[in-house]
C-alpha positions as CSV (number, residue, x, y, z in Angstrom):
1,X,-47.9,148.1,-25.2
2,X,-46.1,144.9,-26.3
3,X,-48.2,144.0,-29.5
4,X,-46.2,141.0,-30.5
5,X,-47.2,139.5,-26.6
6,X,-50.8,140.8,-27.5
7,X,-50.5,138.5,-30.0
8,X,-49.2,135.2,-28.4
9,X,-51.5,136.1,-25.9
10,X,-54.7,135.5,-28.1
11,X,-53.6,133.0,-30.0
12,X,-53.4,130.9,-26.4
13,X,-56.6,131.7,-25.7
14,X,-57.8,130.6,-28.7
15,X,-55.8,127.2,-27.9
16,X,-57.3,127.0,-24.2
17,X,-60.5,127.9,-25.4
18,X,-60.6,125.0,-28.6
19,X,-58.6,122.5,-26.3
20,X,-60.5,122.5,-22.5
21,X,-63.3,121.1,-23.6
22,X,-63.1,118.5,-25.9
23,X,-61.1,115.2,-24.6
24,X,-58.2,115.9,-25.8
25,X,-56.6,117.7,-23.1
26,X,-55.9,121.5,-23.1
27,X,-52.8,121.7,-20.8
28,X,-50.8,119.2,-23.4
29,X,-51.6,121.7,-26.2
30,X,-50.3,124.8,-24.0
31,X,-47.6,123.2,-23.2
32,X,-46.4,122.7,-26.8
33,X,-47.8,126.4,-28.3
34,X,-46.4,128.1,-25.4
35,X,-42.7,126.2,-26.2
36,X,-43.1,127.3,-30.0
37,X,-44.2,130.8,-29.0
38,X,-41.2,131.7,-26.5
39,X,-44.5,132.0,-23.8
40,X,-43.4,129.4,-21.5
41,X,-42.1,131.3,-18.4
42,X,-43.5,131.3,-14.8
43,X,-46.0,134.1,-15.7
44,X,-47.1,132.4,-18.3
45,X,-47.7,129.4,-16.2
46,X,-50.1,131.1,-14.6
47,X,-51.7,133.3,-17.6
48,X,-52.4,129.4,-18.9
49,X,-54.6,128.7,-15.8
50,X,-56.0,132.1,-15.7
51,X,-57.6,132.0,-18.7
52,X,-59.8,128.6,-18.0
53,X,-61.9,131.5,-16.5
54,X,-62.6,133.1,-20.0
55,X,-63.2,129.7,-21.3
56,X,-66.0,128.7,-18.1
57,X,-67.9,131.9,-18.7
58,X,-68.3,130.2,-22.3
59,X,-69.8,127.2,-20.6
60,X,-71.8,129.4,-18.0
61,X,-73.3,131.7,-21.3
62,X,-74.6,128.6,-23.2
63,X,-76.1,127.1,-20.3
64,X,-77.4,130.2,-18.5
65,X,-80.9,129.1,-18.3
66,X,-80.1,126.1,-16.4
67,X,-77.4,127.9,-14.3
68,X,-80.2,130.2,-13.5
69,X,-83.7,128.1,-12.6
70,X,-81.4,126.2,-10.4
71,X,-80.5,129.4,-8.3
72,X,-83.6,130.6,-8.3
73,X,-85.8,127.1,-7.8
74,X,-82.7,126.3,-5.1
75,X,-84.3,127.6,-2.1
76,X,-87.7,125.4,-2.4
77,X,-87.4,122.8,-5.6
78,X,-86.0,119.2,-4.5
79,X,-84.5,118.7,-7.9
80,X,-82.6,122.2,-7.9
81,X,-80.8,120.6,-4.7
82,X,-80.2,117.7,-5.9
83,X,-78.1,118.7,-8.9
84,X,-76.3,121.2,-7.3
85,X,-75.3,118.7,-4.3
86,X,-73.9,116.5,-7.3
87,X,-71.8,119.8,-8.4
88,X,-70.3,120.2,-5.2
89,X,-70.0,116.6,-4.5
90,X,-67.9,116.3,-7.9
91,X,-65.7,119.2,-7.5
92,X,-65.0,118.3,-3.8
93,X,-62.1,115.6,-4.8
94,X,-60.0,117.3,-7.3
95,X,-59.8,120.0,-4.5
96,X,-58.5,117.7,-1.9
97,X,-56.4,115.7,-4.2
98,X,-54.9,118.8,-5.6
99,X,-54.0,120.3,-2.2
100,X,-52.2,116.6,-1.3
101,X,-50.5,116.3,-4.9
102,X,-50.6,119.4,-6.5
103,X,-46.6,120.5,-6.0
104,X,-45.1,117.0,-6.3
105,X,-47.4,116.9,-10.1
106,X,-46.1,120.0,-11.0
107,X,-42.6,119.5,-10.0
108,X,-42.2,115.9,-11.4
109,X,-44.8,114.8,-13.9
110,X,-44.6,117.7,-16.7
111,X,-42.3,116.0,-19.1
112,X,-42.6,115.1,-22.7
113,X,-43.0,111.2,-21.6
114,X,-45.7,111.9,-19.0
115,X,-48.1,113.6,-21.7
116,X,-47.1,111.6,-24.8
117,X,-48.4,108.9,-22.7
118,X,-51.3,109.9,-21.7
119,X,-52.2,111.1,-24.6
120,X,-51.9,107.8,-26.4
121,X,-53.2,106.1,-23.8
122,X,-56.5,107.8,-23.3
123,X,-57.0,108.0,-27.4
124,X,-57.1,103.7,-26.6
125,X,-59.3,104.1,-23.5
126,X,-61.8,106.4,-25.7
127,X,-61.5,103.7,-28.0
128,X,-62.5,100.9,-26.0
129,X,-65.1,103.2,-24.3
130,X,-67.0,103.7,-27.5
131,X,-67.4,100.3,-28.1
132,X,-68.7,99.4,-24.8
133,X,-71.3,101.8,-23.7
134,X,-73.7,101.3,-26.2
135,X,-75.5,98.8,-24.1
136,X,-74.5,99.7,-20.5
137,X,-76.0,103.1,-20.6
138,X,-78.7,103.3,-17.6
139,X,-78.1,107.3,-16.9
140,X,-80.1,109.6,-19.7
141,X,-80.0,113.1,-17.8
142,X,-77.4,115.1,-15.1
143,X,-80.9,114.9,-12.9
144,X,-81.0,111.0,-13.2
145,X,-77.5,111.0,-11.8
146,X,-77.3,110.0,-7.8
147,X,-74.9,111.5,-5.3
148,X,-73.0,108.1,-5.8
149,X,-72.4,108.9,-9.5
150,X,-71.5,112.3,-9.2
151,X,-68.8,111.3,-6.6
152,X,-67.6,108.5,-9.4
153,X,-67.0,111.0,-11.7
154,X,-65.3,113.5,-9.3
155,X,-62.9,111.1,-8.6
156,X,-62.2,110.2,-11.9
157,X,-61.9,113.7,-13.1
158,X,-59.3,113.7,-10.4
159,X,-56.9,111.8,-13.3
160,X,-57.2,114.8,-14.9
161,X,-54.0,116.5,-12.4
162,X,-52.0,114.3,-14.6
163,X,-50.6,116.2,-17.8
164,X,-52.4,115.3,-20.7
165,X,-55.1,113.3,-19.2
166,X,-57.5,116.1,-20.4
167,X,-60.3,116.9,-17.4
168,X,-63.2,117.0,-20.2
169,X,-61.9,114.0,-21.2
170,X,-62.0,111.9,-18.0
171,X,-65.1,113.4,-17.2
172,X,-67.1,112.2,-20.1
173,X,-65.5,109.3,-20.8
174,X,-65.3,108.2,-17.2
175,X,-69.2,109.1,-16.8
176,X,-70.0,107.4,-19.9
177,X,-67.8,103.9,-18.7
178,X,-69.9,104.3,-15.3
179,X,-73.5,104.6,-17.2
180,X,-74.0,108.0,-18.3
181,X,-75.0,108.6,-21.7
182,X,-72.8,110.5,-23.9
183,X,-75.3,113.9,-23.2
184,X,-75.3,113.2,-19.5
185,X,-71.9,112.8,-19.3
186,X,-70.9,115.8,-21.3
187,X,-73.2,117.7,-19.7
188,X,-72.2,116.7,-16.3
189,X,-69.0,117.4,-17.5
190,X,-69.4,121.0,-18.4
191,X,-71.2,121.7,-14.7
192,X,-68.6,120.2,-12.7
193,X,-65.8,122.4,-14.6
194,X,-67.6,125.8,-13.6
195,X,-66.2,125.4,-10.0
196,X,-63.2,123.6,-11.0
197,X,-61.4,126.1,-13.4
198,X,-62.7,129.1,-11.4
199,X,-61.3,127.6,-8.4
200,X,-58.1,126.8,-10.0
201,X,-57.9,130.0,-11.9
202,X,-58.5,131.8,-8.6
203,X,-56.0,130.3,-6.1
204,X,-53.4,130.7,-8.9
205,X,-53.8,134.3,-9.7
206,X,-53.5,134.6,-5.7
207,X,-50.8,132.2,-4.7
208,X,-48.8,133.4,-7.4
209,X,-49.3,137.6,-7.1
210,X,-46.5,138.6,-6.4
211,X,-45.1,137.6,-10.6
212,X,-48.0,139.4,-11.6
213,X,-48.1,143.4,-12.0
214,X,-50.9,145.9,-13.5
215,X,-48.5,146.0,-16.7
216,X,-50.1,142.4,-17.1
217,X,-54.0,143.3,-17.2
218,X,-53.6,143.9,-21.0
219,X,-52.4,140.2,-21.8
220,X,-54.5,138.3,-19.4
221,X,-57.6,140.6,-20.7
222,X,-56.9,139.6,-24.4
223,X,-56.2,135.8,-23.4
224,X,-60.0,135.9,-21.2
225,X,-61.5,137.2,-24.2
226,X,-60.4,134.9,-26.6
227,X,-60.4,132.0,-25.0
228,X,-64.3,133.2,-24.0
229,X,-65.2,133.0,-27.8
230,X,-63.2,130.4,-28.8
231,X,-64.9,128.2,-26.3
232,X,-68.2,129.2,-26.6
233,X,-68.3,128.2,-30.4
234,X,-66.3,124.9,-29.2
235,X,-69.6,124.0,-26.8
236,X,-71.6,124.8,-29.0
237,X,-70.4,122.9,-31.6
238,X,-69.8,120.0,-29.3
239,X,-73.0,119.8,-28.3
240,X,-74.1,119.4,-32.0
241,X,-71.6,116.7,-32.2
242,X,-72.3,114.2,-29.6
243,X,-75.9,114.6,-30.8
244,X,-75.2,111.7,-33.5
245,X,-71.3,111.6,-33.7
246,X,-69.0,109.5,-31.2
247,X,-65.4,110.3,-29.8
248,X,-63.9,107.9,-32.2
249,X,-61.8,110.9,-34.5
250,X,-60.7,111.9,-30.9
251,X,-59.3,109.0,-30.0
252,X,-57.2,109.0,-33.0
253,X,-55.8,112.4,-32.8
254,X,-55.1,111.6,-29.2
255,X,-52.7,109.0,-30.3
256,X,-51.1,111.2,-33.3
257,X,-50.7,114.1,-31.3
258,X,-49.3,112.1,-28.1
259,X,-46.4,111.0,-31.4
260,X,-45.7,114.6,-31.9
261,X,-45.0,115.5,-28.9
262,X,-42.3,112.5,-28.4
263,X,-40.7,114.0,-31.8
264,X,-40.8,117.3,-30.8
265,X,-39.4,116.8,-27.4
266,X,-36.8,114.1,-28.8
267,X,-35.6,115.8,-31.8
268,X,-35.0,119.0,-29.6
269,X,-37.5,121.0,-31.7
270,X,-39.5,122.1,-29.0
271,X,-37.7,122.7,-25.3
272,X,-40.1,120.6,-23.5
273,X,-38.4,120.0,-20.0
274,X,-38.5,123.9,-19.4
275,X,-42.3,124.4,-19.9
């Protein structure tokens, strides 16, 4: 057993599981502690998408008891439909979307310039956003949302394909620019990425099987489990947050860290255009 890839291993997870759900973009952070840690090869391509599942099961633990009445109430309860409707009508675009543009992204927008920029750009859009919703809220709760919203906010998580974008970040500061409060949004936000990173995590393991060998059940085991605890402390704490804190430091490490990764890729430090 290779205890020094048991290692890199874990400490990924723990990136993926601090990184996927706070807006500041997980994949841009993998990216650059994959490059620093030699973990940058086509199996570790997809041991960075596999391990979104470790991180969902987070989001699945803490909010279990909703997951749960609307399975049960599903059947017969009107406002058990409803939601789950809005699930499957926000994960429905990233999956078409990513079927039409999923190859030519991968092939042609993971550069240092591509994420650099929008990772500065989004730490400006988070900016503006925090200045404007404070009186254009009109969506309290994920059941106030409509079908129409829930499609809004699919489509915007769709921005999200683009390195660096950050999906929780598009998600919750696109729901909050369309009306959703900052709860709502990050609510929304955590529901809509059960079915998206399984999904993802899923057709990845399986399109790309034939890298992948029972040698590797060791490594993607340790990365699951630590990106399971990393993120469930990260929700939990983020829940905490929004509660009387905005997005405002966020914005502002957007912007540094979207700097470091133009030094890092200019300066040579980090090997950027093979990750």
């Amino acid at each position: 057993m290779d205890l020094l890839l048991l290692l890199k291993a874990a400490i990924m997870g723990v990136v993926e599981g601090l990184t996927e759900f706070l807006p500041i973009s997980s994949t841009g952070h993998l990216i650059l502690a994959g490059a620093l840690l030699g973990f940058d090869d086509e199996k570790a391509k997809v041991f960075d998408i596999a391990i979104q599942t470790g991180a969902i099961f987070a989001v699945i633990l803490v909010y279990w008891e909703r997951i749960r009445s609307t399975i049960v109430e599903l059947p017969t309860q009107r406002k058990a439909q409803k939601f789950a409707l809005n699930v499957i009508i926000g994960f429905l675009p990233a999956v078409v979307l990513a079927l039409i543009f999923g190859k030519f992204i991968k092939a042609h927008l993971f550069t240092p310039v591509v994420v650099a920029t929008t990772f500065i750009l989004g730490g400006f859009i988070i900016l503006w956003a925090e200045k404007r919703t404070a009186v254009a809220t009109r969506v309290n709760s994920v059941d106030e949302m409509t079908p129409m919203d829930a499609l809004k906010v699919g489509l915007v998580q769709c921005l999200a394909m683009i390195p660096g974008t950050s999906r929780s970040g598009s998600t919750i500061i696109g729901g909050m620019l369309l009306g959703l409060s900052r709860k709502a949004a990050t609510d929304f936000s955590f529901f809509l990425a059960i079915p998206t990173l399984i999904g993802a995590g899923v057709y990845s393991l399986y399109k790309e099987r034939a890298l992948l060998s029972t040698a590797d059940i060791p490594m993607f085991a340790v990365g699951l489990i630590f990106s399971f605890i990393s993120a469930w402390l990260c929700v939990r704490w983020l829940l905490r947050y929004i509660s009387s804190n905005s997005f405002v430091p966020f914005a502002y490490y957007r912007i540094a860290f979207g700097i470091i990764v133009l030094i890092t890729a200019f300066t040579g430090m980090v090997t950027w255009a093979e990750a």
